[in-house]
MARFIDREN-404873 format. One record per residue (C-alpha): residue number from 1; residue in three letters; x, y, z. Coordinates in steps of 0.25 Angstrom, whole numbers, padded with zeros to 4 digits. Example, Ala and Ser with C-alpha at 12.3 -4.5 7.8 and 13.67 -1.06 7.14 Angstrom:
// MARFIDREN-404873
r resi = 1 resn = ALA px = 0049 py = -0018 pz = 0031 .
r resi = 2 resn = SER px = 0055 py = -0004 pz = 0029 .
//
This chain:
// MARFIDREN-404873
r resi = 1 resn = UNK px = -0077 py = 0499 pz = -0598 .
r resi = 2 resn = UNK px = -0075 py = 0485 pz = -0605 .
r resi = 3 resn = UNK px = -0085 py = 0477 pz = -0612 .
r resi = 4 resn = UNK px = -0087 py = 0468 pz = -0600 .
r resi = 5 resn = UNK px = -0087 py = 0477 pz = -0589 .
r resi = 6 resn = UNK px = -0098 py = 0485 pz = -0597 .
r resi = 7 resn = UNK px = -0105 py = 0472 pz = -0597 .
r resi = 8 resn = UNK px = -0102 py = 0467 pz = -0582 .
r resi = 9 resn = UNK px = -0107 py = 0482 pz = -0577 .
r resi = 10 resn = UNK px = -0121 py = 0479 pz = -0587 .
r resi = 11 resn = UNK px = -0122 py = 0466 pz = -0579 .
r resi = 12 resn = UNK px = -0119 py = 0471 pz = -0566 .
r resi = 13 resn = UNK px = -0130 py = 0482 pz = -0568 .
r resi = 14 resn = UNK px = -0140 py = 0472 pz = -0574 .
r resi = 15 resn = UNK px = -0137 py = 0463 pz = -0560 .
r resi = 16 resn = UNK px = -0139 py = 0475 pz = -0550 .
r resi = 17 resn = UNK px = -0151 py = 0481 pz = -0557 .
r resi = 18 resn = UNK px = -0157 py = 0466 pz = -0555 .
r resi = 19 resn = UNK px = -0153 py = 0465 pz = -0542 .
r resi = 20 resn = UNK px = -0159 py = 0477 pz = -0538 .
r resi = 21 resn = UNK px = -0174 py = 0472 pz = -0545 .
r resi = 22 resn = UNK px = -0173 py = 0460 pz = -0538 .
r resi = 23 resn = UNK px = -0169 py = 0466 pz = -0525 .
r resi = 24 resn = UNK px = -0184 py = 0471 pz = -0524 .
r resi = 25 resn = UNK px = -0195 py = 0462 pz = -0523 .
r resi = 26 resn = UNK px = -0203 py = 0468 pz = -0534 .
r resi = 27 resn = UNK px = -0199 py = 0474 pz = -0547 .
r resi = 28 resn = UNK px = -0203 py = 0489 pz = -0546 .
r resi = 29 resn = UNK px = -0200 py = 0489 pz = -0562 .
r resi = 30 resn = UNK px = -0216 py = 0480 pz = -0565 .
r resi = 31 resn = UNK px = -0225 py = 0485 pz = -0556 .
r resi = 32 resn = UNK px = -0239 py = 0487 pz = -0559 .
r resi = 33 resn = UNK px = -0248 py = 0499 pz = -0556 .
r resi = 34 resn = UNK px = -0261 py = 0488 pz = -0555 .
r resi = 35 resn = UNK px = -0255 py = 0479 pz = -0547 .
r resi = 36 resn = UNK px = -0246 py = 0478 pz = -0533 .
r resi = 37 resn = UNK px = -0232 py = 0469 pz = -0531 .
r resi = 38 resn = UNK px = -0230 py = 0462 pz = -0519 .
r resi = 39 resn = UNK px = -0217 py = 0454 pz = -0514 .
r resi = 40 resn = UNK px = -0215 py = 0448 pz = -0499 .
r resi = 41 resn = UNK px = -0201 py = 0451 pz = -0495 .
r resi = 42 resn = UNK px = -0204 py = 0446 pz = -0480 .
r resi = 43 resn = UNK px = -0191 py = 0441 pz = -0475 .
r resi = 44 resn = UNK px = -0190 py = 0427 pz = -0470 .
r resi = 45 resn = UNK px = -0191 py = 0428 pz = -0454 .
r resi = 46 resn = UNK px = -0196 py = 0442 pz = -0453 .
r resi = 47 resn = UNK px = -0208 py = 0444 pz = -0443 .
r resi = 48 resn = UNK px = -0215 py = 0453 pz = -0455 .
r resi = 49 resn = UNK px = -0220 py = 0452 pz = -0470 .
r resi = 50 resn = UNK px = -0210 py = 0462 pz = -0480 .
r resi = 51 resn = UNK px = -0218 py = 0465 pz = -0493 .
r resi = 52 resn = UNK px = -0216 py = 0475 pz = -0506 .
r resi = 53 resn = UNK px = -0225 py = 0479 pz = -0515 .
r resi = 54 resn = UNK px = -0227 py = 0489 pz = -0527 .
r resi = 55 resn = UNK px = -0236 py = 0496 pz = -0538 .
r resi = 56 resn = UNK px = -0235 py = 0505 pz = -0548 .
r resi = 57 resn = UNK px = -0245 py = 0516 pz = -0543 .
r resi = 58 resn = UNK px = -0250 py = 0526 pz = -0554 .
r resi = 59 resn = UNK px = -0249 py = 0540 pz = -0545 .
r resi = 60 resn = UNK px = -0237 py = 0549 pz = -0544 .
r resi = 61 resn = UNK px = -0227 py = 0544 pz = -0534 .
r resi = 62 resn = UNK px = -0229 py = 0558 pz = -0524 .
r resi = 63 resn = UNK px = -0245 py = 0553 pz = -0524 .
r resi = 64 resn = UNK px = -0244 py = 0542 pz = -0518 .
r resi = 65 resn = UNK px = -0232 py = 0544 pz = -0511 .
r resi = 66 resn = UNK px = -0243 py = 0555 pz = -0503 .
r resi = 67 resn = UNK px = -0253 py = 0544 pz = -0504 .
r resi = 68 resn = UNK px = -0243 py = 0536 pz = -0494 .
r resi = 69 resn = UNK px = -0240 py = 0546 pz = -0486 .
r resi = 70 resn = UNK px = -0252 py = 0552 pz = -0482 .
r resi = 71 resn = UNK px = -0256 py = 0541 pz = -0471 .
r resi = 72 resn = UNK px = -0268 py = 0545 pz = -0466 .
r resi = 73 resn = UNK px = -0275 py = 0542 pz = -0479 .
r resi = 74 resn = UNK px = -0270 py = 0527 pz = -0478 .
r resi = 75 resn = UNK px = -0283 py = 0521 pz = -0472 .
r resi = 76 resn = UNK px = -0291 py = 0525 pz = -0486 .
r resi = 77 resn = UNK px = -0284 py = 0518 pz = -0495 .
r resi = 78 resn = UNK px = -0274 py = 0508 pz = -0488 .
r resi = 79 resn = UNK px = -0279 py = 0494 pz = -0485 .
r resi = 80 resn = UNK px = -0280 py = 0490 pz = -0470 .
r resi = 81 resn = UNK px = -0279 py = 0503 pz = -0465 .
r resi = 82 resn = UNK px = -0287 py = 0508 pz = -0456 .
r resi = 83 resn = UNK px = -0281 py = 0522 pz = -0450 .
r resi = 84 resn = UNK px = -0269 py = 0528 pz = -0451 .
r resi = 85 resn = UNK px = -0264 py = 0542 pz = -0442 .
r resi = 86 resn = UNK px = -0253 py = 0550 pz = -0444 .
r resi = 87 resn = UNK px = -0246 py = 0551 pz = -0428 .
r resi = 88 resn = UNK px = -0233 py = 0558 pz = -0433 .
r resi = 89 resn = UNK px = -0228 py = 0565 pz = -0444 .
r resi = 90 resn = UNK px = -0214 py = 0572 pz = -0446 .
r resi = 91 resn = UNK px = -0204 py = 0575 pz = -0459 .
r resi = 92 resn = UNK px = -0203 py = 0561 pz = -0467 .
r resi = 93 resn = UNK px = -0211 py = 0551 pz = -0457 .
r resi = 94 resn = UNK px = -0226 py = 0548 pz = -0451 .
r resi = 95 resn = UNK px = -0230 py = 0540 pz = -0440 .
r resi = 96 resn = UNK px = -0244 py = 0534 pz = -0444 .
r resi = 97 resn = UNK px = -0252 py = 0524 pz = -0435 .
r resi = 98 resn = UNK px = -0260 py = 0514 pz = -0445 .
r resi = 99 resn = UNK px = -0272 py = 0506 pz = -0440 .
r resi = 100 resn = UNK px = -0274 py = 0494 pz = -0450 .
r resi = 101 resn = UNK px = -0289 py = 0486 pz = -0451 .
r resi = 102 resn = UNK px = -0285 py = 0472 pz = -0455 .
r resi = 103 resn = UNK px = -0294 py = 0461 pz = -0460 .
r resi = 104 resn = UNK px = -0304 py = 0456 pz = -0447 .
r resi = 105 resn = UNK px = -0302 py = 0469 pz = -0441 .
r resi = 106 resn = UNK px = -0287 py = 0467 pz = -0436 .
r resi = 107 resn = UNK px = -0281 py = 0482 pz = -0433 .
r resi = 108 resn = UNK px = -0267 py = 0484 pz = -0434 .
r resi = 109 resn = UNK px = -0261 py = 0496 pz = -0430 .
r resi = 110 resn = UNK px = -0245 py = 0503 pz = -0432 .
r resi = 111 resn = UNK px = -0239 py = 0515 pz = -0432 .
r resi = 112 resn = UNK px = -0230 py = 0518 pz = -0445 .
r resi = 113 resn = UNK px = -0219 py = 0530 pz = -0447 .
r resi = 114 resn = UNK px = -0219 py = 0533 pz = -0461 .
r resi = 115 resn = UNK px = -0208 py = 0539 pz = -0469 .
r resi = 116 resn = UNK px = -0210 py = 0545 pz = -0481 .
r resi = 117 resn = UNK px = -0201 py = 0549 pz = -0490 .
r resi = 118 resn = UNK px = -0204 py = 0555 pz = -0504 .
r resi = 119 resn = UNK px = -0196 py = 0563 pz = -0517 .
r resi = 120 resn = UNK px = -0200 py = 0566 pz = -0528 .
r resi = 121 resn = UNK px = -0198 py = 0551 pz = -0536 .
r resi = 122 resn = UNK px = -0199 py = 0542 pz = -0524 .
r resi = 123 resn = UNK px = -0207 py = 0541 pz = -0510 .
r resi = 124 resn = UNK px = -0205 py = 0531 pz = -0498 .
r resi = 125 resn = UNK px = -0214 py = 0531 pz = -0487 .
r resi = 126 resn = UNK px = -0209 py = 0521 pz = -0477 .
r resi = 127 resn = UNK px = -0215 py = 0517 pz = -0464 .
r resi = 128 resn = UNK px = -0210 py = 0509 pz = -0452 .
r resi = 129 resn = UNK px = -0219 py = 0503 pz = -0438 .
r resi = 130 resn = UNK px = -0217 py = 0513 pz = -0427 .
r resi = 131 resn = UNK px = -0222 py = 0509 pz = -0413 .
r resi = 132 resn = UNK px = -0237 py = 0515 pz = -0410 .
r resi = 133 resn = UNK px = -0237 py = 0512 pz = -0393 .
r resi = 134 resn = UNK px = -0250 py = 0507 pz = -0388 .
r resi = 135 resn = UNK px = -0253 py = 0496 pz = -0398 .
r resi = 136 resn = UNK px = -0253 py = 0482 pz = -0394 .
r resi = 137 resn = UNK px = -0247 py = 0471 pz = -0402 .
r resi = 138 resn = UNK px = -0258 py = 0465 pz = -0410 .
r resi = 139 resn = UNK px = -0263 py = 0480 pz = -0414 .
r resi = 140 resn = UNK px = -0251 py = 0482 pz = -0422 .
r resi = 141 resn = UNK px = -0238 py = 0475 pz = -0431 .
r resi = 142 resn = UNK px = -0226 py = 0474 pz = -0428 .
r resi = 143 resn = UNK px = -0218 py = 0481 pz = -0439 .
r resi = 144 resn = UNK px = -0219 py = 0487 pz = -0452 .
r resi = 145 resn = UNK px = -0209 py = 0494 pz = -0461 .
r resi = 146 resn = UNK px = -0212 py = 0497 pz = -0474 .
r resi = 147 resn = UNK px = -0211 py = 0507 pz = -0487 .
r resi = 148 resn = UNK px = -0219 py = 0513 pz = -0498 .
r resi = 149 resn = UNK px = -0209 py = 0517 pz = -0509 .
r resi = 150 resn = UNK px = -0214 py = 0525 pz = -0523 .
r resi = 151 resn = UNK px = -0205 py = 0527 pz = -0535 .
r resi = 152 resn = UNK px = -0209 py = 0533 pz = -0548 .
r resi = 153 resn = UNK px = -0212 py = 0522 pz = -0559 .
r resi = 154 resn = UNK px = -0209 py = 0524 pz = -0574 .
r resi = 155 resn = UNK px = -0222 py = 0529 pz = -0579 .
r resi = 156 resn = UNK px = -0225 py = 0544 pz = -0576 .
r resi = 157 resn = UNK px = -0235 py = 0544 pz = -0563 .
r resi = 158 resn = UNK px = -0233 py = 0531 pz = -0557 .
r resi = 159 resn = UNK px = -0225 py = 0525 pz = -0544 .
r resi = 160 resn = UNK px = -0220 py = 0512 pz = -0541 .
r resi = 161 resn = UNK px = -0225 py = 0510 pz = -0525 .
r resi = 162 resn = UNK px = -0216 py = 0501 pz = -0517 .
r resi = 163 resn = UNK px = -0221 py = 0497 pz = -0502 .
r resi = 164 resn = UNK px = -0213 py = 0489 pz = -0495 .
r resi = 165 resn = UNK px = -0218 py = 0482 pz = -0482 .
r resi = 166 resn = UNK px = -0214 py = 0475 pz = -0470 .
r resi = 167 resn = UNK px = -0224 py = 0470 pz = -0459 .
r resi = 168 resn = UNK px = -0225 py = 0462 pz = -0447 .
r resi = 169 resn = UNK px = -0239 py = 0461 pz = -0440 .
r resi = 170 resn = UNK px = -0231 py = 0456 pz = -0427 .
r resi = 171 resn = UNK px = -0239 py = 0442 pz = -0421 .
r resi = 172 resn = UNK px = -0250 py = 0438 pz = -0429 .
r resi = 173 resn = UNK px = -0260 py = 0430 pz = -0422 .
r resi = 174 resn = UNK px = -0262 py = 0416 pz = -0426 .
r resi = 175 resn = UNK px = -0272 py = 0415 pz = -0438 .
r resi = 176 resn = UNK px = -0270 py = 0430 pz = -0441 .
r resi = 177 resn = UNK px = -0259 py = 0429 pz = -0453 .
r resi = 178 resn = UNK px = -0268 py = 0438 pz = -0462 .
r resi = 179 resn = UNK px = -0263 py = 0449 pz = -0453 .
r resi = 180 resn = UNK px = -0249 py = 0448 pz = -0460 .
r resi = 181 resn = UNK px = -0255 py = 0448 pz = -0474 .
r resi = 182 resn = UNK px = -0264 py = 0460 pz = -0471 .
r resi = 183 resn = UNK px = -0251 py = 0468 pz = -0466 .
r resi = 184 resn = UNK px = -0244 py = 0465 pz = -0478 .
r resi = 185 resn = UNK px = -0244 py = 0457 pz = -0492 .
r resi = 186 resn = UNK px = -0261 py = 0459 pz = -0491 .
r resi = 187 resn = UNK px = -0260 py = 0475 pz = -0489 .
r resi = 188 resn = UNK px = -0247 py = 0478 pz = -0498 .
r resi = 189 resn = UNK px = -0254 py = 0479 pz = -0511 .
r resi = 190 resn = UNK px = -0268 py = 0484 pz = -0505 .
r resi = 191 resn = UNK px = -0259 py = 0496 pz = -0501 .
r resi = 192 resn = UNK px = -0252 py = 0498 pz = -0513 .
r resi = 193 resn = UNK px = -0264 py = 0498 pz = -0522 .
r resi = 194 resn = UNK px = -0273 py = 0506 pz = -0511 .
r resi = 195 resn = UNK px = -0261 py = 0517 pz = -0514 .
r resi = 196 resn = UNK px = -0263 py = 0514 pz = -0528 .
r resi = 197 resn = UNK px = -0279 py = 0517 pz = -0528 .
r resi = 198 resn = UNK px = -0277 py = 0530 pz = -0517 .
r resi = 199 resn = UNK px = -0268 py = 0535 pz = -0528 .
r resi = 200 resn = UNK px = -0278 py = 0533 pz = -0540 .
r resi = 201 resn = UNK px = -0288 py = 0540 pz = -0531 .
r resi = 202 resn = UNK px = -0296 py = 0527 pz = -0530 .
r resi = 203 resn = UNK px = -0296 py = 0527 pz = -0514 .
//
């Protein structure tokens, strides 16, 4: 390989490796373990609010990746959550109905599947709205999908925690916006630092 080419494939490299950074909203390489980062990534026209956060979390990476997975335990640490029931289990998902206590005593109420999936140096636990019959309009939203993504970090018993979100409450009635904030960019890094405190033992 000549001179050049060596160079042009250094720059090619360099460019790809940028490009793949800048792809992501947040740059996984300066997280904090005291502090959350938060980027909207709603899409101009959509009826819902997108959002990614992440944290460095000091706990192994199998810890909280059952911290996450064991539902049930969610209304003891995870903000707004007022009950949470396991209805189906099977290999690789869950179906959990969630009941949500919202400022001003506004319930909300969904039915989630949750697919889990772990190895030894990764764990995704994605979750997707799935119909819950008998709830009326204004007891529940009208979608969610989202993710909860852990990757070992660089020092030695810490994860880098990713969680991805999309939501839409579905109609809002007039004066009632706080709903929106309360079902996203409020919650996002109360949820994050609740895992971080469930971990540490602290709740």
């Amino acid at each position: 390989m000549s001179l050049t080419q060596s160079r042009l494939s250094c720059l090619l490299l360099a460019f790809v490796a940028g490009a793949a950074v800048a792809a992501d909203p947040l740059d996984l390489r300066h997280l904090s373990d005291s502090a959350v980062a938060l980027a909207d990534v709603s899409k101009a026209g959509s009826a819902g609010k997108s959002f990614v956060a992440a944290t460095l979390i000091n706990a192994p990476l199998p810890q909280l990746c059952e911290l996450i997975q064991n539902y049930e335990t969610y209304p003891a640490f995870m903000p707004n959550t007022q009950s949470t029931r396991v209805t189906q289990s099977g290999p690789g998902f869950a179906v959990i109905d969630v009941t949500l206590k919202l400022p001003l005593g506004k319930i909300k109420k969904y039915r989630l599947r949750m697919e889990p999936k772990a190895s030894p140096d990764s764990c995704t636990v994605a979750w997707k709205l799935v119909p819950w019959p008998g709830l009326k309009q204004e007891e529940t939203i009208a979608d969610t999908t989202g993710s909860w993504q852990l990757t070992p970090a660089t020092a030695a018993g810490t994860t880098v925690v990713k969680y991805t979100v999309y939501t839409d409450p579905g109609p809002i009635p007039f004066g009632a916006g706080w709903i929106v904030d309360s079902l996203s960019k409020d919650s996002i890094p109360q949820t994050l630092e609740a895992l971080r405190k469930r971990a540490a033992g602290k709740q």
